[in-house]
C-alpha positions in Angstrom: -20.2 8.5 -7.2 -16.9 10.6 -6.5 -14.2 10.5 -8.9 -10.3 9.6 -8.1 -8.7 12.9 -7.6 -5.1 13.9 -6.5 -5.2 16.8 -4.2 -1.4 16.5 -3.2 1.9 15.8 -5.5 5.2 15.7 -4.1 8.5 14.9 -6.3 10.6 11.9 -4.4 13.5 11.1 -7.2 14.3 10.0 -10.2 10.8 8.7 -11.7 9.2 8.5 -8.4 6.5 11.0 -7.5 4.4 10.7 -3.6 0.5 11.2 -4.2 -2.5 11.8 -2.0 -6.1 10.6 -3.3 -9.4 11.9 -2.0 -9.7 8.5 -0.8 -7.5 9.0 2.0 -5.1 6.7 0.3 -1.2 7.6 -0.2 1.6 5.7 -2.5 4.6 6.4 -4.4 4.6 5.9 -7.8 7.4 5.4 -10.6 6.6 6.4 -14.1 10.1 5.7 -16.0 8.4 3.0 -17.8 5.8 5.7 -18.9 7.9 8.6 -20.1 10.1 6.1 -22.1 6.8 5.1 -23.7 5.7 8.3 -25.0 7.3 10.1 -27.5 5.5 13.5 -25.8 7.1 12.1 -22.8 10.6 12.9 -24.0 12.0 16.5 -22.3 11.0 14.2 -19.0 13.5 11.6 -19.2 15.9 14.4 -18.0 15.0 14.4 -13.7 14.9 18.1 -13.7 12.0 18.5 -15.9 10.5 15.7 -15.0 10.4 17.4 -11.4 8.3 20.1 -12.3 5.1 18.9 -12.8 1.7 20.1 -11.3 -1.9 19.1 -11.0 -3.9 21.0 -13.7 -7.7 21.8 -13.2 -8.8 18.2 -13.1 -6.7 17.3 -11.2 -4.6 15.6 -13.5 -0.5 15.6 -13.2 0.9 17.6 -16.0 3.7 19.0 -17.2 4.6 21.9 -19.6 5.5 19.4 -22.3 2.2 19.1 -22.7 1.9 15.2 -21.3 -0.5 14.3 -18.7 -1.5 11.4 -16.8 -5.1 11.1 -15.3 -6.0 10.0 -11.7 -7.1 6.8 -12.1 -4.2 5.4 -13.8 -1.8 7.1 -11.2 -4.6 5.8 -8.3 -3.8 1.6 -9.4 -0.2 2.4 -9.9 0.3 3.8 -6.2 -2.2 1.4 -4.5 -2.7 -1.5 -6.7 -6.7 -1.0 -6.3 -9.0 -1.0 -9.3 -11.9 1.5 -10.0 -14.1 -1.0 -9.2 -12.6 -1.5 -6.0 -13.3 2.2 -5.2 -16.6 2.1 -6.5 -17.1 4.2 -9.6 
C-alpha cells in the first residue's frame, strides 16, 4: 500500500498552511493549536517563522526549529479522513 505524502505546501496566513496529498486530495489546515502545544514549537508562534517551512525528505513539513509534523496527521486535519479510510 502507498503511504500519505505531501508533494505541495503553500503558506495561507497566520497558522494556516494549503497542502496537496498524493491522493489527489487538497485542504487547508491550521496548526495554532499545535505550535502552542509544543514547547519545540515556540520560534513558530511568531507568523514569520512559522512561514518558512518545507517538506523534508519524507515528506514531512519541517521547519528549522527542528519541529516536524508527519503526513498523516496533517492528511486528517485537512480532510477529516482516517488512514483507514485511505487504506493503509
Amino acid at each position: 500500500m502507498e503511504c500519505i505524502s505531501i508533494l505541495e505546501a503553500r503558506y495561507v496566513k497566520d497558522f494556516r498552511i494549503f497542502l496537496k496529498f498524493n491522493t489527489g486530495e487538497t485542504g487547508e489546515v491550521d496548526l495554532k493549536d499545535i505550535v502552542y502545544k509544543y514547547p519545540i514549537a515556540k520560534p513558530l508562534r511568531n507568523f514569520e517563522v512559522f512561514s518558512h517551512f518545507y517538506l523534508d525528505s519524507w515528506p514531512t513539513l519541517a521547519w528549522d526549529c527542528g519541529f516536524d509534523i508527519d503526513p498523516e496527521s496533517l492528511y486528517f486535519r485537512a480532510t477529516g479522513k482516517s488512514l483507514r479510510e485511505f487504506g493503509t
